[in-house]
C-alpha positions in Angstrom: -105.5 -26.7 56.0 -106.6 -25.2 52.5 -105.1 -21.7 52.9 -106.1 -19.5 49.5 -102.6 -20.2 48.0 -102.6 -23.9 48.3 -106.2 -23.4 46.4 -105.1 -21.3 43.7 -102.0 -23.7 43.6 -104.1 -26.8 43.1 -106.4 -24.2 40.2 -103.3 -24.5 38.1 -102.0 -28.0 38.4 -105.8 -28.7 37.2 -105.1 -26.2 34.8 -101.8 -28.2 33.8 -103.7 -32.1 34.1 -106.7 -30.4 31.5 -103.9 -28.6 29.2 -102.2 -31.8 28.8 -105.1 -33.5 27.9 -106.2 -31.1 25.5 -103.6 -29.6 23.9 -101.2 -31.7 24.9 -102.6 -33.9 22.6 -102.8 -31.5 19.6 -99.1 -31.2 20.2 -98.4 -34.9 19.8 -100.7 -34.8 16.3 -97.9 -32.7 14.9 -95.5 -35.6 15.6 -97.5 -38.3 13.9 -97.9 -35.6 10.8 -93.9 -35.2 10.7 -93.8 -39.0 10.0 -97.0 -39.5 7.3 -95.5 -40.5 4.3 -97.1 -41.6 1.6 -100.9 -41.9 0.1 -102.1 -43.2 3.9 -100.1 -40.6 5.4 -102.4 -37.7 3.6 -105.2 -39.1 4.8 -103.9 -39.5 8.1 -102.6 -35.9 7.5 -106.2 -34.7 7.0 -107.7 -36.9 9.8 -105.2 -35.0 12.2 -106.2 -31.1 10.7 -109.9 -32.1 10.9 -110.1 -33.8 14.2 -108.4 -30.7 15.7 -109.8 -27.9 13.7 -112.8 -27.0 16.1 -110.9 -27.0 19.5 -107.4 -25.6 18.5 -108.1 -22.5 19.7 -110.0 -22.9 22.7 -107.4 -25.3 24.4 -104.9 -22.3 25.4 -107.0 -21.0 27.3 -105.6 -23.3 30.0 -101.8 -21.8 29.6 -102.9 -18.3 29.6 -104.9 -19.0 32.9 -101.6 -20.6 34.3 -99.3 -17.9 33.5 -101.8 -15.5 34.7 -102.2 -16.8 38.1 -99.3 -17.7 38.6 -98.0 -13.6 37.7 -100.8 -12.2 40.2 -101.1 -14.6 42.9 -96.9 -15.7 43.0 -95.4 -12.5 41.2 -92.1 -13.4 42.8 -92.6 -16.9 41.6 -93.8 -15.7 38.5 -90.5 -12.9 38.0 -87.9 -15.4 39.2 -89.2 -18.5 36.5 -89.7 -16.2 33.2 -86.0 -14.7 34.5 -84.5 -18.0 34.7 -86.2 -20.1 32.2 -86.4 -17.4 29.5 -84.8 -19.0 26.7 -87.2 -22.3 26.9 -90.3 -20.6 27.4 -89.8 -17.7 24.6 -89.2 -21.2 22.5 -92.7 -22.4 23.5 -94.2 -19.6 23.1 -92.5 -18.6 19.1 -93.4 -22.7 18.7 -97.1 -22.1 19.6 -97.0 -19.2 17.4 -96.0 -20.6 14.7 -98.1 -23.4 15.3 -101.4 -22.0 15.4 -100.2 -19.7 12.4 -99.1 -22.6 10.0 -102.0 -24.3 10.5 -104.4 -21.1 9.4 -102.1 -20.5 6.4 -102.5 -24.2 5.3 -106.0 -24.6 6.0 -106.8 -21.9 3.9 -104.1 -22.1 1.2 -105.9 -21.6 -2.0 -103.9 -24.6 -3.6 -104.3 -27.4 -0.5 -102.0 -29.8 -2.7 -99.2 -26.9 -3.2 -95.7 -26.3 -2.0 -97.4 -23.5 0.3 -99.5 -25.7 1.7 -96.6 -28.6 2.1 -94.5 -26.0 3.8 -96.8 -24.6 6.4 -97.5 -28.2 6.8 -93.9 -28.9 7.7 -94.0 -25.6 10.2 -96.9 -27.2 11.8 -95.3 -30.4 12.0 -91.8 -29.6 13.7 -93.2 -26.4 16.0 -95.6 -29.3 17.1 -92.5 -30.9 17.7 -90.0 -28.4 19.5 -93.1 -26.8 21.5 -93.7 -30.2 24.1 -90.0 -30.4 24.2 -89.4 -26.8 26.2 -92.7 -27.4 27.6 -91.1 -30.8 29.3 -87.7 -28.6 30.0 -89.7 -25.7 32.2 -91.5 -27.8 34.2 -88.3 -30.0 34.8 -86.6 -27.1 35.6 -89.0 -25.8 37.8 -87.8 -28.9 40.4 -84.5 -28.1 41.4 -82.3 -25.1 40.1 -84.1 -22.0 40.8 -82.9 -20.6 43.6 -82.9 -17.4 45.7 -80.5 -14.9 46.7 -81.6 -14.7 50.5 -79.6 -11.1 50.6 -81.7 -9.0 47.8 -84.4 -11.9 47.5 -84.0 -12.3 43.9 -83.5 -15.5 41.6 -79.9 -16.4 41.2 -79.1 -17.4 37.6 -76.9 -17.7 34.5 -80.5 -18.1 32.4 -78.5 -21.6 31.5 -77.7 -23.7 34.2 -81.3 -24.4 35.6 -82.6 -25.7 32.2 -80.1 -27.1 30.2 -79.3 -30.5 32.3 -80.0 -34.0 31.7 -83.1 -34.1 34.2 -85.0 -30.8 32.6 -84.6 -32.6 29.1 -85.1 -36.1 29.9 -88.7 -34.8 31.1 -88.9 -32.5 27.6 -88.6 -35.8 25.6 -91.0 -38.0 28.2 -93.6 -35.0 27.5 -93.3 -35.0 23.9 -93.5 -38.7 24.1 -96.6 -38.8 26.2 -98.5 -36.3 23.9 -97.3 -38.3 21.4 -99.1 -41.4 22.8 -102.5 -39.2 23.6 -103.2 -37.9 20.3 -102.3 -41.5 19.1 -105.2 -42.9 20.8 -107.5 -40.0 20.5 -106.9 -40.2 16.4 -107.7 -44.1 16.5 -111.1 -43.0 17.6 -111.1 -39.9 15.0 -110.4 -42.0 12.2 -113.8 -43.9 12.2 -114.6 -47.4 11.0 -114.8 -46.2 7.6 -111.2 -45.4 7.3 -109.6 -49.0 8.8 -106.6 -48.8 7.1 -105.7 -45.3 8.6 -107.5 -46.1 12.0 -104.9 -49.5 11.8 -101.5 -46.9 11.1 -103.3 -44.8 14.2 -103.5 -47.8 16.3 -99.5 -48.6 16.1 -98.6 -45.4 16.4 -100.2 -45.8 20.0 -98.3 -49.0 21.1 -95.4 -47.7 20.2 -95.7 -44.0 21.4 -97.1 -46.1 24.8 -93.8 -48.3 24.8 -91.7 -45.0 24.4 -93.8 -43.7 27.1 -92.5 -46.1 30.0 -88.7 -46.0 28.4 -89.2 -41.9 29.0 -90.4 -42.2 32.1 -88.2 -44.9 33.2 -85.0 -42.6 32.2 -86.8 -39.0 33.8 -87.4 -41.0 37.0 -83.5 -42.7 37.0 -82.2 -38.8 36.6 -83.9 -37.3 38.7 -82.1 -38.7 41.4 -79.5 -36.6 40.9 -81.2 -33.5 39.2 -83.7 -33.1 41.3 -83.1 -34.9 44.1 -86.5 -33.8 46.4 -88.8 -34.4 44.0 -87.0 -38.4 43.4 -86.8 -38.6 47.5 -91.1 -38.1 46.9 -91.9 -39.9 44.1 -89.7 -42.8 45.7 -90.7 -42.8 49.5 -93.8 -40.6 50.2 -96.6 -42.2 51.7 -98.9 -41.8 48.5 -96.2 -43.1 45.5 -96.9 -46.0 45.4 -100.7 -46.1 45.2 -99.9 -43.6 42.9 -97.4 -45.8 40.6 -99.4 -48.9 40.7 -102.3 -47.1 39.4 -100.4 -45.1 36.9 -99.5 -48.5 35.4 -102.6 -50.4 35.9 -103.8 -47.5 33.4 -101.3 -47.7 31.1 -101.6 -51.8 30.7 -105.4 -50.6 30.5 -104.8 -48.3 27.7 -102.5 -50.9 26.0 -104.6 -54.2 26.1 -107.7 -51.9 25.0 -106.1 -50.3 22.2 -105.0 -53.9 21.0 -108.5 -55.3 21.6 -110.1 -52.5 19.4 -111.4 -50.7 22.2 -111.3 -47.5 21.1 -113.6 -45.5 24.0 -111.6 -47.8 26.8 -108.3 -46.9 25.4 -109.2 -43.7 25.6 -110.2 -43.3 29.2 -107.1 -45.5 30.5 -104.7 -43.0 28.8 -106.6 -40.1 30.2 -106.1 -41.5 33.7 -102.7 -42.4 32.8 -101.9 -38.6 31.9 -103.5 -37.1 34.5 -102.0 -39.3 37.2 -98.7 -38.7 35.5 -98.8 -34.5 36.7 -100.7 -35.1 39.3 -97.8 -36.8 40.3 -95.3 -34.1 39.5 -97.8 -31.4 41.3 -97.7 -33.9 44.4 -94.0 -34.5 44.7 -93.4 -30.6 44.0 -94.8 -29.7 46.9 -94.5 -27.8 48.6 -92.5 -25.4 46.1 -93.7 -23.5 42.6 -89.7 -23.5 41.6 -87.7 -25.3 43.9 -85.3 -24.6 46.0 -86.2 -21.0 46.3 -90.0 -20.7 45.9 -92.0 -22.2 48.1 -96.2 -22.0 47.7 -96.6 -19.9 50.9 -93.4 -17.9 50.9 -94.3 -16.7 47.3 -97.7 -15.9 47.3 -99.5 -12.5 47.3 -101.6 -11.0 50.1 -104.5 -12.8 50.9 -106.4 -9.5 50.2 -105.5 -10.2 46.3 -105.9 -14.0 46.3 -109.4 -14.1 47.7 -110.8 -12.1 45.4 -108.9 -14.0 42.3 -110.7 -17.2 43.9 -114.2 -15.8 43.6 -113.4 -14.3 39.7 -111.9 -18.1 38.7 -115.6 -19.2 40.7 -117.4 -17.3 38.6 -115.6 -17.5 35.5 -115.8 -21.3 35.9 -119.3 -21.4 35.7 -118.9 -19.5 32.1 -116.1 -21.4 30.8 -116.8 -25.5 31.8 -120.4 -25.3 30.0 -119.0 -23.2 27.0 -116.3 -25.3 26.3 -118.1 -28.0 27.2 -121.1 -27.0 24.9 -118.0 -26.6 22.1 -116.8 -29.9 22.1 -119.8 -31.6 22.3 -121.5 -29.5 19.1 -118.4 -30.3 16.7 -117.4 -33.6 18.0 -120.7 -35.0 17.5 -122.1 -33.3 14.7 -118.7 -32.7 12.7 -118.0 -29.2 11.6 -115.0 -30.0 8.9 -114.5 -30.4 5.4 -112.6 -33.4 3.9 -109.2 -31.1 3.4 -108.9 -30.9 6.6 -110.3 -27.0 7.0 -112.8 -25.8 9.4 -115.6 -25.7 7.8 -116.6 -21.9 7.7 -119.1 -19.6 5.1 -116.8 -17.4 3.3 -117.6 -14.7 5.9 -116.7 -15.9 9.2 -113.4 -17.2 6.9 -111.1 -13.8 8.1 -112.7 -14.0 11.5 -111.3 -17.4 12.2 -108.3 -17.2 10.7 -106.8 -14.5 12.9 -107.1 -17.2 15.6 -104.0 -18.7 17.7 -102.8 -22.5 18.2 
């Protein structure tokens, strides 16, 4: 039965499949910038900045919409995770910071060439980095390690111990590696058939992000079963693993041959599916808890007087938000909307407008 917490539940593991495809993949540009080197590496460097330049801003949205449900509809959830996992999450948040804010400061760098420039660049380039990596930690620690005092009902914790284990790590690196792998393949497409030598670099920066990929996953999967035990018992015996492995493979083959083939819109898809099979599969075996052991979905959750009414306003807001963002992507994807440094491309009065924006 769909009670209104398992719905507002299954809001933000969507939430989490779309963040991951969105700015997940901004995250794992920052990677491929850290490694340009060179005369191709500036172009790739520029490829990356105006590929994401449009839709930088627009992808948090996703996060904030997490974190906000997850404080009014599970605010026991919601005080016993930011308790417990306070270190790695106020390192994603100063990452996405100074993320958002070294990529402003270089795009508008009155010297794009200079040592300002080059350093915000760098800033970019390792927050990028670091920000996937505690992203990966939280939600590894969110399987096993949070758990409640059943006296005073509160979160038992040394603000260490739940996060900083092999399994909450292993899945930091497996999520830096599979943004990695996304943005690869979305900047093959980016690069364009007039750039062949960049959209070649692009191309085997996916088959080896895609190879690291299955090595991280391999590893994550391995530990988990002894750092999170429940969710290994699911993703090993439940009824739906293994329709749910096969398929996750099938599309990561898919991506593979299709990125080696040159098949740039195929490649695309396949990793999509890959990606969102790989937390759908995370949200499945996590059931029925938000931050196991101690927080489970219905145990947490507000009064249905309060989560009602948040389903009608995320009803309602939907309708707003899909055909906005939608109607973002598709102006500046298709019609371009950058200049070749990489910078939006703004008049010189919306210029202090958009760069007060956030990565």
């Amino acid at each position: 039965m769909l009670t209104p917490e398992l719905l507002v539940a299954g809001v933000m593991a969507l939430a989490l499949i779309i963040y991951t495809l969105s700015a997940g993949a901004d995250f794992g540009s920052g990677v491929w910038e850290l490694l340009a080197r060179g005369e191709l590496g500036a172009r790739k460097k520029a490829i990356i900045h105006r590929a994401i330049g449009p839709i930088w801003e627009a992808n948090h949205v996703w996060l904030i919409l997490i974190v906000v449900l997850l404080f009014v509809c599970f605010p026991a959830a919601h005080a016993a995770v930011t308790t417990a996992l306070h270190v790695p999450l106020t390192l994603m948040l100063i990452g996405v910071v100074l993320r958002g804010s070294a990529y402003v400061f270089r795009a508008y760098d009155v010297d794009p060439g200079g040592p300002g420039a080059r350093g915000w660049g760098r800033v970019f380039a390792i927050s990028s980095l670091v920000t996937p990596i505690t992203l990966g930690v939280v939600l590894g620690a969110l399987s096993d390690g949070i758990e409640r005092d059943p006296a005073s009902g509160r979160v038992v914790t040394d603000f260490v111990s739940a996060w900083l284990r092999p399994y909450p790590i292993a899945v930091g690196v497996f999520a830096l590696a599979l943004f990695a792998f996304l943005a690869a393949i979305y900047l093959v497409h980016e690069a364009g058939d007039d750039e062949p030598a960049v959209k070649a670099s692009f191309r085997a920066d996916a088959r080896a992000a895609g190879l690291a990929v299955g090595g991280a996953a391999l590893v994550a999967f391995l530990v988990a079963d002894e750092g999170a035990p429940r969710l290994y018992a699911s993703l090993a015996g439940a009824a739906w693993a293994p329709a749910l492995h096969v398929c996750t493979g099938i599309a990561a083959l898919l991506a593979l041959a299709a990125n080696e083939r040159r098949r740039d819109q195929a490649a695309r898809a396949a990793a999509i599916v890959q990606a969102a099979l790989i937390v759908s599969g995370w949200a499945l075996a996590q059931y029925p808890y938000l931050a196991a052991p101690g927080y489970a979905i219905a145990e947490s959750a507000a009064p249905t007087v309060v989560l009602w009414p948040v389903l009608g306003a995320l009803a309602a807001g939907a309708l707003l938000l899909v055909p906005a963002l939608g109607y973002l992507f598709l102006t500046f994807k298709r019609r371009g909307g950058h200049d070749e440094a990489g910078a939006p491309a703004v008049t010189s009065g919306a210029r202090d407008v958009g760069s007060s924006g956030r990565g």
